[in-house]
VOBA-1610 file (N, C-alpha, C; in pm, whole numbers, padded with zeros to 5 digits, always signed):
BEGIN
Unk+00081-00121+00000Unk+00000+00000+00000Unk+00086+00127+00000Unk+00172+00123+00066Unk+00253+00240+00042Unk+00426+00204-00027Unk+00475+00324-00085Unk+00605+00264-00176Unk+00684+00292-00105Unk+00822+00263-00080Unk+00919+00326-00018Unk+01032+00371-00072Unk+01101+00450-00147Unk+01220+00474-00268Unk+01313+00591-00148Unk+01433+00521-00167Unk+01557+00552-00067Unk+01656+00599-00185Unk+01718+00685-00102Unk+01866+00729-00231Unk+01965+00814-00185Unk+02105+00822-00163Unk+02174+00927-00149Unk+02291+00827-00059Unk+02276+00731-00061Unk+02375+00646+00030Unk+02508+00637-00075Unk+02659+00615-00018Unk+02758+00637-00093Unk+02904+00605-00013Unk+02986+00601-00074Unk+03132+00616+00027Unk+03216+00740+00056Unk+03218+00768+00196Unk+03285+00897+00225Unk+03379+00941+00299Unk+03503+00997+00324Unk+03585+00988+00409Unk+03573+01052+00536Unk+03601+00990+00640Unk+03573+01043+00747Unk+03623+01191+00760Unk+03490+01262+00878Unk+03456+01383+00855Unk+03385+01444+00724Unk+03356+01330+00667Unk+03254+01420+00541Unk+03152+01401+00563Unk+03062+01441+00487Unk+02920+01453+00461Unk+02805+01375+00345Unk+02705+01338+00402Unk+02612+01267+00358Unk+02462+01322+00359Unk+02382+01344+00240Unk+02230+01360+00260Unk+02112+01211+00194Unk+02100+01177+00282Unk+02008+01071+00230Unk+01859+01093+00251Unk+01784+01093+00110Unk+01663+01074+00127Unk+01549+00978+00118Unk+01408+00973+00157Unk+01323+00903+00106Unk+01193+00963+00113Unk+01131+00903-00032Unk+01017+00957-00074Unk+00888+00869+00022Unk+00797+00895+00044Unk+00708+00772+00084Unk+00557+00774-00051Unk+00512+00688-00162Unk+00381+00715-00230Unk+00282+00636-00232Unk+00239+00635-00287Unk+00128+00560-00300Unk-00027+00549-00186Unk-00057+00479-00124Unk-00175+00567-00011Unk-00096+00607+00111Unk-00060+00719+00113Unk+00054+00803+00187Unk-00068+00873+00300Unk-00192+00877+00257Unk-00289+00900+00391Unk-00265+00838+00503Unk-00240+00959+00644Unk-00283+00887+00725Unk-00151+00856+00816Unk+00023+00887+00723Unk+00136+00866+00755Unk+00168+00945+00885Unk+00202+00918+00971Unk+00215+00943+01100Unk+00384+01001+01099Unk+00472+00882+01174Unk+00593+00914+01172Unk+00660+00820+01080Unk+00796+00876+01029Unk+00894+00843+00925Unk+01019+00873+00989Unk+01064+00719+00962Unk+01228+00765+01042Unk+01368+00712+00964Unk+01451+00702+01029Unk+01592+00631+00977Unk+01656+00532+01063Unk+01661+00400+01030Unk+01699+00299+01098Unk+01867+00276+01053Unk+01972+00256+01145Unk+02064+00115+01034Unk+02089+00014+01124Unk+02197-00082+01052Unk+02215-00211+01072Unk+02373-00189+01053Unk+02447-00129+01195Unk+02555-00151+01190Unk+02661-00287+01186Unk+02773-00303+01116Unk+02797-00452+01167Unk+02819-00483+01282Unk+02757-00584+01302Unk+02800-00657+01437Unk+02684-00584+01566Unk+02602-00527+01564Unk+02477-00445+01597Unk+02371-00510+01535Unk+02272-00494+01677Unk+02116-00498+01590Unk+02061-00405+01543Unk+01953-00384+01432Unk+01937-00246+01376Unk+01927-00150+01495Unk+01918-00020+01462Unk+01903+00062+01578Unk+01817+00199+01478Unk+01738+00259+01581Unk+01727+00406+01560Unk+01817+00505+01525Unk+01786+00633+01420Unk+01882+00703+01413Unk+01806+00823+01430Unk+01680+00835+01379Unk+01622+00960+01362Unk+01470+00932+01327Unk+01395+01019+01415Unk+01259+00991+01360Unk+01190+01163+01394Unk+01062+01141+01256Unk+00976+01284+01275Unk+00861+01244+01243Unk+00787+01326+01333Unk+00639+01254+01296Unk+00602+01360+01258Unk+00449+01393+01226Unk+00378+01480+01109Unk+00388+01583+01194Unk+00379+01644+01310Unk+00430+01737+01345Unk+00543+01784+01375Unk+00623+01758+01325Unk+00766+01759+01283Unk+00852+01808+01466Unk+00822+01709+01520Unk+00908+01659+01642Unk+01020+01521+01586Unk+01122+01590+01687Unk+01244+01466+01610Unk+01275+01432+01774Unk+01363+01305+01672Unk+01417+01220+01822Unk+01547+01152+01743Unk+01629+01182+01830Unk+01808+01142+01743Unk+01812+01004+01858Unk+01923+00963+01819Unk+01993+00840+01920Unk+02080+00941+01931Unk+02136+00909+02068Unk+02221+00975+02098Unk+02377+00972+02058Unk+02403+00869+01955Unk+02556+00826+01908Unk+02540+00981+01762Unk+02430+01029+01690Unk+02439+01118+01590Unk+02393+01240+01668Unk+02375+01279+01795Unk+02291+01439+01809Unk+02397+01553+01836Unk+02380+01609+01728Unk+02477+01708+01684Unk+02519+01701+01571Unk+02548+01585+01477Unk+02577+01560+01386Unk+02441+01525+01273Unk+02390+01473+01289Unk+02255+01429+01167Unk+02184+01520+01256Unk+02117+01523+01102Unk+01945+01657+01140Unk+01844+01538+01039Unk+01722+01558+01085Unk+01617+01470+01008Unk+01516+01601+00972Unk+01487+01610+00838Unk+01389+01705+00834Unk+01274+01666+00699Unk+01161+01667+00702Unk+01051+01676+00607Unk+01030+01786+00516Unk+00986+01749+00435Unk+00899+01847+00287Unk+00802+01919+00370Unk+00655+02016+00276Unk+00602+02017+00357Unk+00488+01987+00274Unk+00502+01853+00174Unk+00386+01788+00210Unk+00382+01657+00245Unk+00470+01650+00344Unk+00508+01503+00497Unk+00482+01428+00396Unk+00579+01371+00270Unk+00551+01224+00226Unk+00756+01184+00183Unk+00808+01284+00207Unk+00961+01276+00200Unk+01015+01338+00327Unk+01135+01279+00309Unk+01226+01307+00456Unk+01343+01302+00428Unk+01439+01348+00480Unk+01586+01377+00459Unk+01643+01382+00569Unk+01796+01317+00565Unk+01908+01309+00716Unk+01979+01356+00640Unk+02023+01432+00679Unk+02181+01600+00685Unk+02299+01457+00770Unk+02407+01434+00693Unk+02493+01347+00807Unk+02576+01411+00776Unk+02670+01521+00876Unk+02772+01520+00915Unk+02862+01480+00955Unk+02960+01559+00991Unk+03126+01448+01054Unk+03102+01295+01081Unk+03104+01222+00952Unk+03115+01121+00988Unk+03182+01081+01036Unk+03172+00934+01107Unk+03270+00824+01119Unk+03267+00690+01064Unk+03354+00653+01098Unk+03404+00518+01039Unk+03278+00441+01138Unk+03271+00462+01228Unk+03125+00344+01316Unk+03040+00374+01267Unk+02978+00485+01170Unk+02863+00502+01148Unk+02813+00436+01035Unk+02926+00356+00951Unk+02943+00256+00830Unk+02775+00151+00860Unk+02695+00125+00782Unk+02640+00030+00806Unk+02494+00060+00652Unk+02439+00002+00692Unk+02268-00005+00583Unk+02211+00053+00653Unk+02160+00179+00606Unk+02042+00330+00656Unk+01925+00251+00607Unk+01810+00212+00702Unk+01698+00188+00654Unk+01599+00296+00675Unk+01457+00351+00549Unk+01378+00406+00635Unk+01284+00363+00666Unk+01183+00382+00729Unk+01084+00298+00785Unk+00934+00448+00807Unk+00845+00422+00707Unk+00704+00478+00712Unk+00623+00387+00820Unk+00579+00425+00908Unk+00409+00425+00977Unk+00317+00494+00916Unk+00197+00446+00932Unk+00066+00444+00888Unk-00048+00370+00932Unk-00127+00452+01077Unk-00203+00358+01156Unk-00127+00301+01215Unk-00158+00143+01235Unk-00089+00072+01317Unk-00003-00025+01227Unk+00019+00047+01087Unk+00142-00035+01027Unk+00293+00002+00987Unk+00363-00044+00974Unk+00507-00017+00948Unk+00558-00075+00834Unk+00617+00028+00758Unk+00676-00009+00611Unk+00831+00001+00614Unk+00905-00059+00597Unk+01050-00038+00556Unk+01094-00044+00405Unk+01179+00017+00353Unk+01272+00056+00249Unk+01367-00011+00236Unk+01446-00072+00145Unk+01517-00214+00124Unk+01622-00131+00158Unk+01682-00011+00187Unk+01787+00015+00263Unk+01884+00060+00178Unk+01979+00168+00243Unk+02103+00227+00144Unk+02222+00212+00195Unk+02334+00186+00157Unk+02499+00166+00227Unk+02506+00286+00204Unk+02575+00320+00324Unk+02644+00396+00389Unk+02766+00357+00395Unk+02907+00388+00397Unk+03054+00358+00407Unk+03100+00469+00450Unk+03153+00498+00543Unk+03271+00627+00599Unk+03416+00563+00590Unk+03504+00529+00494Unk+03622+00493+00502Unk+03772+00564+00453Unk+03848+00607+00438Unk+03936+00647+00415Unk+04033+00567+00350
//
């Protein structure tokens, strides 16, 4: 019911910069919050960033200061600002749409911070 299209993932040297986005379409009624998951190695996925339709955010605390999560303003795309990377922050960025009481994920983008 709803699509999920991810893009902007890439390889970067530490201390650089990354913007990754995702679109959410298709019956996009009703979308609540939209966030950013990854799957570091050797980690279970984790939170990175989430905003819900009233555009309240919530960081993990390993990116606050560094990633910003921000929306369009017609709440069906979302974007993470990643700053100073690091090399730990290497892993698969998933995003993940709600809608009601369901949850959609996005087949996910690599991320690499290596030098």
């Amino acid at each position: 019911q709803v699509r999920i299209m991810e893009s902007g993932g890439g390889l970067v040297q530490p201390g650089g910069s990354l913007r990754l986005s995702c679109a959410a379409s298709g019956s996009i009624f009703a979308i609540s919050t939209m966030g950013w998951y990854r799957h570091v190695p050797g980690k279970q996925r984790e939170l990175v960033a989430t905003i819900t339709s009233g555009s309240s955010t919530n960081y993990a605390d390993s990116v606050k200061g560094r990633f910003t999560i921000s929306r369009d303003n017609g709440k069906n795309t979302i974007f993470l600002q990643m700053n100073s990377l690091k090399p730990e922050d290497t892993g698969v960025y998933y995003c993940k749409v709600e809608k009601r009481t369901l949850g959609y994920w996005g087949q996910g983008t690599q991320v690499t911070v290596s030098s």
